[in-house]
N, C-alpha and C positions, 0 to 999 in steps of 0.2 A: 471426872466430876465427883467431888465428896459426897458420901451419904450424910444426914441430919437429920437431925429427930425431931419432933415438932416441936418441941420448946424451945429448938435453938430456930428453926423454922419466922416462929412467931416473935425472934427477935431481930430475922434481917431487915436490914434497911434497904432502901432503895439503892443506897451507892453499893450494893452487895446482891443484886437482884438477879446476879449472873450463877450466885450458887443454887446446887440441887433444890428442888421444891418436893420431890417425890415421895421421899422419903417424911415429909411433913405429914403423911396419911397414911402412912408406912400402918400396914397388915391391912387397908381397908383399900387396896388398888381403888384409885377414884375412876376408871372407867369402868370395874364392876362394881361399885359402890350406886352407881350412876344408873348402871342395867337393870337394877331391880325392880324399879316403877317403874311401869308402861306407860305412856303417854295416850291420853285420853281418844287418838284420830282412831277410827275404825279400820279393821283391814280391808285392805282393796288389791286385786290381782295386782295391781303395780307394787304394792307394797310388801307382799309375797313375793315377786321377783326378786325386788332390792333384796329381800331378808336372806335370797339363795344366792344371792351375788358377793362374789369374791373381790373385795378393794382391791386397787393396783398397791405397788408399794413403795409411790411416792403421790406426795402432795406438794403441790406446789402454791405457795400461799402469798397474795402479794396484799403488801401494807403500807400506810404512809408513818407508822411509828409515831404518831399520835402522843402529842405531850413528853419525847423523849421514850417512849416505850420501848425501843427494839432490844435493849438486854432483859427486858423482864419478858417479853416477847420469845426471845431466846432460851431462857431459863425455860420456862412452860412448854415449847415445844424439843427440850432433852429430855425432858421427864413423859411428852408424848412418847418419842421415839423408845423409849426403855420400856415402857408400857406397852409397848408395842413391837416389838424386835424386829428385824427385818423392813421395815416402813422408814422411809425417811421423809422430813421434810423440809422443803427448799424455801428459805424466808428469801422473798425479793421486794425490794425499796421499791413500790411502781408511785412513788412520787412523793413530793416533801408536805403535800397537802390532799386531801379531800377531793378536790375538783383536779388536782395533778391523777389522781388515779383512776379517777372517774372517765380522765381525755384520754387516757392510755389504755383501757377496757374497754372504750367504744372503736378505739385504732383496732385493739386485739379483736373484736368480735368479725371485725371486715376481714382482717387477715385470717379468721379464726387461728390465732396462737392466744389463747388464753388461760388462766390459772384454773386449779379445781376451788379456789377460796380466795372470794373476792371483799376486801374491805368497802363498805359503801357508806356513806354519810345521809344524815336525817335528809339531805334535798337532793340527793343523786337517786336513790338504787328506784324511787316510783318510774324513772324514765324509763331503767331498765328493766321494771315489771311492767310494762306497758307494751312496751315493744319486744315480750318474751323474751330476751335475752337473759334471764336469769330464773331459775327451777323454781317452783311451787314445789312446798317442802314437805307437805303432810303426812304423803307416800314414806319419803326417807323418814322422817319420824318414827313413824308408827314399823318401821324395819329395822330399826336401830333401839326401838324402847324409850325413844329421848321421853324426859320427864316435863312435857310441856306446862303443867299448871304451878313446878315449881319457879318460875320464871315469873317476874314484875310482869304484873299484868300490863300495863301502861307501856311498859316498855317492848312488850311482846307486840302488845295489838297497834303499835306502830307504824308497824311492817305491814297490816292487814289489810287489802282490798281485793274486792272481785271474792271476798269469799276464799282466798289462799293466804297462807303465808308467805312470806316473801325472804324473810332473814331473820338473823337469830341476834337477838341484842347482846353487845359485845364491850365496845371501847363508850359507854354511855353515860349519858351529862345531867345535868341542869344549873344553869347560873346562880350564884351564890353571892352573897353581901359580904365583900372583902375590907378590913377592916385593918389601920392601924393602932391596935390596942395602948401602946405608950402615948400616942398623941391624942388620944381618946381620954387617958387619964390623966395629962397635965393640960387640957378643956375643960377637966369639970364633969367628963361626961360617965355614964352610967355603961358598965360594961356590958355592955349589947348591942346588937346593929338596931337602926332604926324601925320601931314597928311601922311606919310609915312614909312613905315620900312627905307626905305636910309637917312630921316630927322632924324628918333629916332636916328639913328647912330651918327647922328656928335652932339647930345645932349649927349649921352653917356657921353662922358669923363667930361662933365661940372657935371651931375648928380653921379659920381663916385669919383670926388674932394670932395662932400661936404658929400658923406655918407664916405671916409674912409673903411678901407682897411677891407675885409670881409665879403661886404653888397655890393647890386650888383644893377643896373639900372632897371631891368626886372629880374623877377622868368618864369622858362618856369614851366606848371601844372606836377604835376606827375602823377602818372599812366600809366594803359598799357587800359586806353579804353577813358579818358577824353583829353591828350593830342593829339587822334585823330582826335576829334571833334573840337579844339582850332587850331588844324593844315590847316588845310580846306581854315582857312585865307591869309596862308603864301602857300598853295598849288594852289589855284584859283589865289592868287595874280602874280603866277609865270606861269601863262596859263594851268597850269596842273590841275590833277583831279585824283583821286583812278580808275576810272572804268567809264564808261556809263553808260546812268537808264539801257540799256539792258543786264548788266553785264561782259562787257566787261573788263578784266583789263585794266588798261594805266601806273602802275607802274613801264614799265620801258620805260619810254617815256623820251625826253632831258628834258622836264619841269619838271616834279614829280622827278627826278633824282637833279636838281636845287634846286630844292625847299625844297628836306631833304639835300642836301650841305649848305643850308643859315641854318637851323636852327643848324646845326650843328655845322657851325663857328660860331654863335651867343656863345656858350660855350666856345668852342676851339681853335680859332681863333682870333676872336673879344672881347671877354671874358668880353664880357657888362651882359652876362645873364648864368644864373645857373636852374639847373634843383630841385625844392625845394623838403624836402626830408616829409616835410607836407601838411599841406593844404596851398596852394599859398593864400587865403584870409589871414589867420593867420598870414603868412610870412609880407604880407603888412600891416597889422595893426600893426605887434610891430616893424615896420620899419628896415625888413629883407633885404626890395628889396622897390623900388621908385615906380615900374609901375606893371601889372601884366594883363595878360587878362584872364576873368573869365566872367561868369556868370550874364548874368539881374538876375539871381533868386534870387541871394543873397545880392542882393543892399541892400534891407531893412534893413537887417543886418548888413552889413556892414558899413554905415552909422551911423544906431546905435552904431555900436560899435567903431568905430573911433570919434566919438563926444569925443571934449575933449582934443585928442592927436593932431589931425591935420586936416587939410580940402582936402575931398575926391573930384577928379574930375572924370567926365563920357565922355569918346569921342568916335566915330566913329575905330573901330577898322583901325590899318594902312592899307597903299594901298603897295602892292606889283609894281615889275618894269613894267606890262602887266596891272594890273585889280585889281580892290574892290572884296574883297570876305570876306561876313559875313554868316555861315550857320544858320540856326534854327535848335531848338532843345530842350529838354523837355519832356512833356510828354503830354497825354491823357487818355481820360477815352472812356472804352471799355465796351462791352456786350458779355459776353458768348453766345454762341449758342445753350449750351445743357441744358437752365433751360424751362421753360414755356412762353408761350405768355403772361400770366399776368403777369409773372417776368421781361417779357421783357417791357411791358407796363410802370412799376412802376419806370425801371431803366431809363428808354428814360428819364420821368418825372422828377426825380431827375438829370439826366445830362443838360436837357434845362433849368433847374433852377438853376446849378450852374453856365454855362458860359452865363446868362442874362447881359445884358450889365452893370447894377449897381453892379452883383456880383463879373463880371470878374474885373472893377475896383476896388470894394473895395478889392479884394483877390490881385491885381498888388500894391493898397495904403500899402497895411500891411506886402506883404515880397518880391515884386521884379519882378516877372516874369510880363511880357505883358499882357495888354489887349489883348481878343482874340476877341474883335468885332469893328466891325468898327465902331460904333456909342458911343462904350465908349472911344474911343482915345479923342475925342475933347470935352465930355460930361461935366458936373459939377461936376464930382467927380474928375477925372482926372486932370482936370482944377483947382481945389484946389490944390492939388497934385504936378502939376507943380507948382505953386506959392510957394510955401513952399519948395520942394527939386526938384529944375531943370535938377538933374543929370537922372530922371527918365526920360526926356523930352529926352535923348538922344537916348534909346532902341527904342522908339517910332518912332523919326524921321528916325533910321537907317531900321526900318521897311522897309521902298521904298526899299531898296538896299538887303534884305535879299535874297536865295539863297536856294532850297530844297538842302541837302545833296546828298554825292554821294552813290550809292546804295551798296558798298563794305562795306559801313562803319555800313549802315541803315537796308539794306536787307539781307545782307548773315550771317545766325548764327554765333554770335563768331568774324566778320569783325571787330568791332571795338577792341576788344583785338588781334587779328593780326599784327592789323594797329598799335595799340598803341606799342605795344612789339617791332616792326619796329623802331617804333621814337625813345624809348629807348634804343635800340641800337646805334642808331646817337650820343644821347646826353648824353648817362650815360656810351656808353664804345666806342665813340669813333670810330665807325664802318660805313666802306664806305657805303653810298647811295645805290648806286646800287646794293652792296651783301647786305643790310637791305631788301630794297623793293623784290629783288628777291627770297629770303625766302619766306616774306609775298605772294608774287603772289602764291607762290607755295602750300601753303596753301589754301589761296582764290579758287582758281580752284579746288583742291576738293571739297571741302563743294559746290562749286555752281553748282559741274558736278554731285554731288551724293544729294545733301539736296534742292536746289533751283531748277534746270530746271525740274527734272521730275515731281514736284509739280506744275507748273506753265506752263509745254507744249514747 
C-alpha cells in the first residue's frame, strides 16, 4: 500500500478510498495524537485493570458496510494495522443491513461465537444493553485515554442509559432535503430547499409542470422501518412525538394524529408526493421525483452518481407549522460483554482509532455520514471537503438543530417496524390516522409491558 501525504490525502475520492490514509497524519501517529487527552470518566479498579491488560492481536470486526463502505472501511483498518504491528483485523460482512447483523449477534451471543466489535444501529444495540449482552464503556475509556467530550454531544448521549455508555458513534446520520438543483432552476425556483413543508407546497405545482404527468415533486421512503425515522421530521414539526424517553405512548395525541393526516394528504390529497416502490435515492437520480428526503450516509454516492445528469442540492430538512425537527440516526460500534478483558482491551483500541478525528473525516469525505468529533467538523480535511462539494457542509450545520429520537421508535424491539407499517398504512392504503397509530399503540405497549419495563425496573 503507497504512502501519501496529506494533500494528496485530501484529494482522494471515494472511487480511490482503498488507498493509504495513514500517511494523511504522517508525523502526528493519530492513535498517539488521540492519547493525549484523557477522557473525563474517573478511575475505577476496573479501569486500572484494562490499563495493565495486554490486547490480543486480533480483532474481529463485523459490519454491514453501510452506504457502500467496505473499501473505505478497509482502507482505515491498514492504517489500524500499521499503527499497530503485529495486531490484525478481521473485517466480516455479518449482514447486508442493520437488522441482518443485529439477527446474527443474537445467534452469536447463544452460541457465544461473537466478534470483539460489534456494528449496532440507532434501534438495535438498547436491546442489547438491556439484556447485558454488550459492555458499559467507561472503565475502557478511562484505560485507553479516549477523548470523550471531543465526540458530538448528541450523538454520544445516544447510546446513554442506566447511567453507562453503551457505544461509540460511528457510521452516523441525519436526514437531509435532497434536491434536484437543474429542475429547481427551470421552475422558477430559488436555489434552496424549502424553509418549510407549507413553502414546498406552493412550489409543488411549478415543480410538477416541468416534470409531466407520472413523475411527482417528493418521493416519500418506503418501508415499514425507514420511513419511520424520516417521519420524526413531519411529527416534531407538528409538536408531536411517538412516546416520552420514559415510554410513554403519545400516538393518539391531536399532534401525532395531525401529523400522519399531513403525510397522508401529501399522497391523497395534495398529490405532490408518492410513496416510491424502490429506493427513493434511485427514484431521484433517474429523475422519478424532484426532491426526496434521505440520508447524510448516502451523499457520497449520490453525488457520485448524479454527476453528469444533473446538479444535486443539500438543505436543512423543512420546518413543520410548530417546530424544526431533524432526528439522528445510524449506527455504532459496540463491545460484547461475554469475550475477555483482553478482547475487550483490543476492541476499545480499534474503536478510538477508528472515530479519531482525521478518521471520522476521512470516512464522512468518502461516503457521507457525519463527522462524529468535534474537532473534525472545522479541521483540514473537512475544510477541503467543503471546498470541493458544499452540499456536505449542510449535515454539519444542521448538526446544532439535531434531535435524540423518540424512544418507541429507538428502544422498544420491533418500534420502528410498528411505526413504519402505521405510516404505510396512511400512505399506501389510505388508512385514517387515528385507526393507523391506534394499532401501533396497541402493539407498542406490549412489547414495553412484557420486553422493556421489567428489564429496566
Amino acid at each position: 500500500m503507497n504512502e501519501i501525504t496529506r494533500r494528496n490525502f485530501l484529494k482522494t475520492t471515494a472511487g480511490a478510498a482503498t488507498l493509504a490514509v495513514g500517511a494523511a497524519i504522517a508525523g502526528k501517529g493519530t492513535a498517539e495524537a488521540a492519547t493525549k487527552t484523557a477522557g473525563k470518566t474517573p478511575v475505577s479498579a476496573k479501569s486500572k485493570k484494562y490499563a495493565k491488560t495486554k490486547p490480543v492481536d486480533e480483532v474481529v470486526y463485523w459490519s454491514s458496510h453501510p452506504a457502500k463502505s467496505k473499501p473505505v472501511e478497509e482502507a482505515m483498518i491498514a492504517e489500524f494495522e500499521k499503527t499497530y504491528p503485529g495486531t490484525k483485523v478481521r473485517l466480516e460482512t455479518a449482514g447486508a443491513n442493520y437488522a441482518e447483523i443485529a439477527q446474527k449477534f443474537n445467534a452469536g451471543l447463544a452460541a457465544r461465537d461473537v466478534p470483539d466489535v460489534v456494528m449496532l444501529s440507532d434501534v438495535w444495540w438498547f436491546k442489547f444493553a438491556i439484556a447485558k449482552a454488550i459492555e458499559p464503556l467507561a472503565d475502557l475509556f478511562s484505560a485507553l485515554k479516549v477523548d470523550t467530550a471531543d465526540y458530538q454531544d448528541t450523538l454520544m448521549n445516544d447510546y446513554v442509559f442506566g447511567g453507562n455508555q453503551w457505544a461509540v458513534p460511528f457510521a452516523r446520520s441525519t436526514p437531509l432535503f435532497y434536491y434536484n438543483k437543474t429542475l429547481w432552476k427551470s421552475a422558477g425556483l430559488a436555489d434552496r430547499g424549502p424553509e418549510s413543508w407549507a413553502e414546498f407546497e406552493t412550489w409543488a405545482p411549478k415543480l410538477q409542470e416541468k416534470l409531466g404527468d407520472g413523475k411527482f415533486p417528493f418521493a416519500i421512503v418506503k418501508g415499514d422501518s425507514f420511513v419511520a425515522w424520516t417521519f420524526q421530521n413531519i411529527l416534531w414539526g407538528n409538536g408531536g412525538q411517538y412516546s416520552t424517553k420514559d415510554f410513554k405512548l403519545t400516538l393518539d395525541t391531536p399532534e401525532a394524529i395531525a401529523a400522519g393526516q399531513f403525510i397522508r394528504d401529501q399522497v391523497y390529497t395534495k398529490k405532490y408526493a408518492y410513496v416510491t416502490s424502490k429506493s427513493e435515492t434511485d427514484d431521484f437520480l433517474s429523475g422519478q421525483c424532484a426532491s426526496i428526503v434521505s440520508s447524510t450516509g448516502g451523499l457520497a454516492g449520490v453525488l457520485a452518481s448524479a454527476k453528469g445528469k444533473f446538479e444535486v442540492g443539500t438543505a436543512f430538512l423543512p420546518k413543520g407549522p410548530k417546530a424544526f425537527g431533524c432526528p439522528t440516526g445510524g449506527a455504532g460500534l459496540a463491545i460484547p460483554a461475554q469475550i475477555s478483558d483482553e478482547r475487550k482491551v483490543a476492541a476499545m483500541r480499534f474503536i478510538k482509532f477508528m472515530t479519531t478525528p482525521d478518521y471520522t473525516a476521512y470516512y464522512s469525505r468518502n461516503v457521507g455520514y457525519m463527522p462524529v468529533r468535534k474537532s473534525a467538523v472545522e479541521g483540514s480535511i473537512m475544510q477541503a471537503v467543503y471546498a470541493e462539494k458544499p452540499q456536505f457542509r449542510t449535515a454539519v450545520d444542521q448538526l446544532a438543530k439535531i434531535r435524540s429520537q423518540d424512544s418507541a421508535r429507538v428502544w422498544v424491539p420491533g418500534g420502528d417496524s410498528i411505526l413504519g407499517k402505521a405510516l404505510e398504512a396512511m400512505t399506501l392504503n389510505n388508512t385514517d390516522p387515528k385507526a393507523a397509530w391506534a394499532t401501533a399503540a396497541t402493539q407498542l405497549q406490549q412489547i414495553i409491558d412484557t420486553e422493556v419495563l421489567p428489564r429496566i425496573g
